[in-house]
N, C-alpha and C positions, 0 to 999 in steps of 0.2 A: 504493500500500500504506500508505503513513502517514495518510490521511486515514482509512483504514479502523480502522487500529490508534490511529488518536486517539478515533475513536467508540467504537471499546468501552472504552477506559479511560476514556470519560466516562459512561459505562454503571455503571460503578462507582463514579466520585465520584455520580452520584444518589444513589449508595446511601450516601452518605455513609463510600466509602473512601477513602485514597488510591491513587493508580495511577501509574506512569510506564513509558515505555515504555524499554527498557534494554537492552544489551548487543552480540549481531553485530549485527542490525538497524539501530542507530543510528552504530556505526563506519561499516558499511558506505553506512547515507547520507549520512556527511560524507564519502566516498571516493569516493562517483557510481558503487557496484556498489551490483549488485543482489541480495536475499535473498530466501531461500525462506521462513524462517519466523520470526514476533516473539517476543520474550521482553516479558512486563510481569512488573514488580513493584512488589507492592499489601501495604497492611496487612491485607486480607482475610485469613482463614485459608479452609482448602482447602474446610470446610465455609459458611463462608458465598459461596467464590466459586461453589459448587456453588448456591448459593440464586438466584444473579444469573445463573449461566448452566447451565439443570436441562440444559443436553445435553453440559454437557462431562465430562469421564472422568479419574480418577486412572489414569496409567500406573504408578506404586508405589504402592502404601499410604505409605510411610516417606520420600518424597523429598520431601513439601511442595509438590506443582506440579499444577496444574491442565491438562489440555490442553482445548482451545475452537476447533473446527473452522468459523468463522463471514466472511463475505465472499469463500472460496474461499481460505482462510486458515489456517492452522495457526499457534495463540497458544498459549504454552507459559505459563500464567499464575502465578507461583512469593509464595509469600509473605516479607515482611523477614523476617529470623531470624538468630542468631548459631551456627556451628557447633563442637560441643565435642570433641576428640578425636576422631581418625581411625584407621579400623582396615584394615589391610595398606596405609598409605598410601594409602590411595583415598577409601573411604568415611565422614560424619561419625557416631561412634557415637551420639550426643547432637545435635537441634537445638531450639534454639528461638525459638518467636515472636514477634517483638519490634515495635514503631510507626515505627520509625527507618530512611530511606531510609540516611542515611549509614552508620550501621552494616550495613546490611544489602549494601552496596556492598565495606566492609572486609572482605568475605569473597572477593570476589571476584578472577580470577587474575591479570590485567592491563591497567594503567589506561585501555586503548584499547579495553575491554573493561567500563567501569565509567563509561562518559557514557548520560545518561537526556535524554531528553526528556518535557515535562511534556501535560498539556491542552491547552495553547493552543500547542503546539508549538517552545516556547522550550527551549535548549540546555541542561542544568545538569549541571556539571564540575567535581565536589568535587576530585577529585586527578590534575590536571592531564593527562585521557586525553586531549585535544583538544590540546593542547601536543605531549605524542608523536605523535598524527599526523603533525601539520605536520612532525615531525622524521625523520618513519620511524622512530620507535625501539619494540620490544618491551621495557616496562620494569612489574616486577611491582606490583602492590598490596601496601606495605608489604615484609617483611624475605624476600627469597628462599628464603634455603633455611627459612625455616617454610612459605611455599609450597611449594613442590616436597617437603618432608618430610610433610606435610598428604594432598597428591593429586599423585603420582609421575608422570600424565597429563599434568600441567602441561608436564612437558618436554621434550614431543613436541609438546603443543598450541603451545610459543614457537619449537618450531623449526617449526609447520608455518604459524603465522603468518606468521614473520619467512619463508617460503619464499612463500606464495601472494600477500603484500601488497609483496614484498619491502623488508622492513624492515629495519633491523640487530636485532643482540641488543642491549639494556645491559648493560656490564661485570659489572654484580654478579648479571642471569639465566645471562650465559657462565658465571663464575664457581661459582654453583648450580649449571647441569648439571651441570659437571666433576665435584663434589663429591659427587652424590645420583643420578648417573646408575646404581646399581645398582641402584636402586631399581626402575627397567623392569622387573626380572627378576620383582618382586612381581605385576606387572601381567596378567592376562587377555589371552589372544592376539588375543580377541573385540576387548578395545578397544584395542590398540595396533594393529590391524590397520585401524580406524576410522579413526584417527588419518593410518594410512602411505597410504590410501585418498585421502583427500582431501589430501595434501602429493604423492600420486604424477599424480592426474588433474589439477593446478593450472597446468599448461601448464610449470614451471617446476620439473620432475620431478628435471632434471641440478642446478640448485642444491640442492636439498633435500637429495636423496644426497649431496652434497659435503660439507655440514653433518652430516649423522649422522655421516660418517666422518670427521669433521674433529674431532668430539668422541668417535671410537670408541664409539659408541652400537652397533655393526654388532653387535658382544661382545653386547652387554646383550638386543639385541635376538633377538639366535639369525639375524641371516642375515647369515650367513658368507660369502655371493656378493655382499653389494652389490656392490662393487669392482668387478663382472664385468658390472654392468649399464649398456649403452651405446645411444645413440641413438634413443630414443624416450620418448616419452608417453603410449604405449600401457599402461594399466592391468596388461591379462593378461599384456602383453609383458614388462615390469618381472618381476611374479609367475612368469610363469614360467622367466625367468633366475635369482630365488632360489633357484625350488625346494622351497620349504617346505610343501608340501600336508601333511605330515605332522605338524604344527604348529601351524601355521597353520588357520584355518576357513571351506574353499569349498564350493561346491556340483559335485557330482559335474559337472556340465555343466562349469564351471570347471576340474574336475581333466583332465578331458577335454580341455581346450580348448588348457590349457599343455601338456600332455605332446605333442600335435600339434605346437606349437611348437618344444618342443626336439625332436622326431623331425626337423621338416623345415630347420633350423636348419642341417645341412651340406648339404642338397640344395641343387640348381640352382632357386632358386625362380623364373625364366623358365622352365622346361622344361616341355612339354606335359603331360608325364604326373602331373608334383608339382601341380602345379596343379589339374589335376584331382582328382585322389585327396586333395587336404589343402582344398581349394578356398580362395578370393581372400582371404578374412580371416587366415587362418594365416599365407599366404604374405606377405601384406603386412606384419605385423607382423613377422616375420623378416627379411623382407626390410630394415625401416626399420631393424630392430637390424644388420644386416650394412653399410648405409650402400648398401643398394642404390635401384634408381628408381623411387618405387613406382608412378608415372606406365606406364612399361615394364610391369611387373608385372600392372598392371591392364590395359594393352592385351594383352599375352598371354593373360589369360585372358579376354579378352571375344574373342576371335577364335578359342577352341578351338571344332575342329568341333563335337565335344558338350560337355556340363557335368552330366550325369549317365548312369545307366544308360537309363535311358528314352528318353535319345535316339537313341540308336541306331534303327534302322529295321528293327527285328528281333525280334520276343516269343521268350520260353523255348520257345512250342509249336510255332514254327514250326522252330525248331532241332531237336526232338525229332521232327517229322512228316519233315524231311528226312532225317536220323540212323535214321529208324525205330526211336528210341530211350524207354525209358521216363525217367521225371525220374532224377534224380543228381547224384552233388557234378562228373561230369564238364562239367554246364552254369556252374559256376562259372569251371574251367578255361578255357572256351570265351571267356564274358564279360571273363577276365583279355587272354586272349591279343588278342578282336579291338579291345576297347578300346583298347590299345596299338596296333594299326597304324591305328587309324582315326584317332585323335589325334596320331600323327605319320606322318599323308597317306600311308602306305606302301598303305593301304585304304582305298576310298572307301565312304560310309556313304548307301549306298544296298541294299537289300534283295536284289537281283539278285547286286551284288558279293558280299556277307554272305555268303548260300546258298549259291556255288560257291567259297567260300572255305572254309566251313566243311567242306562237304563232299569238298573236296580233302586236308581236313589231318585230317580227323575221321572216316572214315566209314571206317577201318580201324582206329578206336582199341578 
């Protein structure tokens, strides 16, 4: 990826801009992980980097950044600027565009977060991001709490940093959250949910929670269950121990998904029948929050007789030819009842068995 992202920043000095390439990208390859997508920053403005590259796209009109879909790549190409007053703590009301790498760095949130790399792929580290590395430390650019007063995000992004790289805080971002942590409350559920998204899937799920609660963030943030959330790394599993659909912004499949969860959540997630009816992903993720095997778990449900309705060895019409019955909710009944003994061996799921089962318990209803 860097040898990619150095060709199009030299795509640009043809053009006689500057370019470097800046931000997660460059942490992460002094760190030896891997990223999905580069940030450059150039003295181009949006219009001319639109000239050098006619197929990339303004995601805002108002945010100054290019995106540039090019080597199987997503370049987020942003121009230097200074930004002036911000409104509900988030957004800059005022930017502007300026020729200066360094200034356009002293905007940014933290120093490990502010190393570029140039053309020829040499390191350059105005304020000392590469030092924090080596240290583990999340330490801001410049005076804290004007960060965190500036963009209230910040103080999720240090603690989802200081969680997925496992870094410390420095004294004086601790110190800032504690101070400006009501500020969450200004925030969009949309992007704090971004934020708790990537600090909850970072393998590293149980520190991060410790951290919110450690600075009472749980307040600020409206979920009032952290506390309640245990042994897993499961995304939906997390979510749905908060609870916060109503809040919070999922997709109906998701609302879906957690409320299974907490339904199956006091069942027997070994038993034939849970398994069945909530099927292996539900039970798993419950199961891993109750500290149960998910190994077990998944060999019970790979060993149930069926794994759905269609297994069974028996159509609606055949029940109905035997019954000499027309359709009805009473074929529901039927499917409830022989599901259950098929899946716990009481009945064997064979069509012969089915028929004179059914019609022994059915054929006077």
């Amino acid at each position: 990826m860097l040898e990619n992202a150095l060709k199009l920043i030299r795509e640009l000095i043809e053009h006689n801009y500057k370019a470097y390439i800046v931000g997660g990208f460059v942490r992460d390859y002094l760190l030896g992980r891997e990223s999905q997508d580069i940030d450059i920053a150039t003295n181009a403005t949006p219009k001319e980097i639109l000239e050098v590259f006619q197929d990339g796209f303004l995601p805002t009109e108002d945010y100054g950044s290019v995106v540039v879909n090019k080597y199987g790549i997503r370049f987020e190409i942003t121009t230097f600027r200074k930004e002036f007053s911000y409104q509900d703590h988030r957004k800059p009301v005022e930017i502007q565009y300026i020729d200066d790498l360094y200034q356009d760095l002293l905007r940014r949130d933290f120093t490990i977060n502010a190393i570029c790399i140039d053309e020829n792929g040499q390191i350059i580290d105005f304020l000392g991001g590469r030092d924090d590395l080596d240290r583990k430390l999340i330490r801001s650019v410049g005076d804290a709490d004007e960060k965190f007063e500036q963009d209230a995000l910040r103080i999720l992004r240090a603690i989802r940093f200081s969680t997925v790289l496992d870094f410390q805080l420095d004294e004086e971002v601790r110190e800032a959250i504690q101070k400006h942590r009501e500020l969450l409350k200004e925030l969009s559920y949309q992007r704090k949910k971004e934020e708790l998204d990537k600090m909850f899937v970072s393998g590293r799920a149980a520190q991060g929670i410790e951290m919110l609660l450690s600075f009472h963030l749980d307040k600020y943030l409206d979920l009032v269950r952290l506390k309640d959330v245990k042994n897993t790394n499961s995304l939906i599993g997390i979510w749905s121990t908060l609870n916060v659909e109503d809040i919070y912004p999922f997709s109906n499949n998701e609302k879906e998904m957690m409320k299974d969860i907490r339904d199956v959540m006091p069942l027997n997630n070994y038993d034939p029948f849970v398994l069945y009816e909530y099927g292996l992903y539900v039970n798993s993720v419950a199961g891993e929050m109750k500290g149960l095997d998910k190994k077990k778990i998944t060999e019970s449900y790979n060993s149930l007789v069926i794994h759905r309705k269609k297994d069974l060895d028996i159509t609606s019409e055949e029940i109905m030819e035997a019954l000499q019955r027309e359709p009805g909710e009473y074929l529901g009944d039927i499917y409830d009842d022989i599901e259950k003994e098929v899946l716990y061996h009481r009945l064997s799921n064979d069509k012969e068995h089915l028929l004179n089962y059914i019609k022994k318990h059915y054929a006077s209803v």
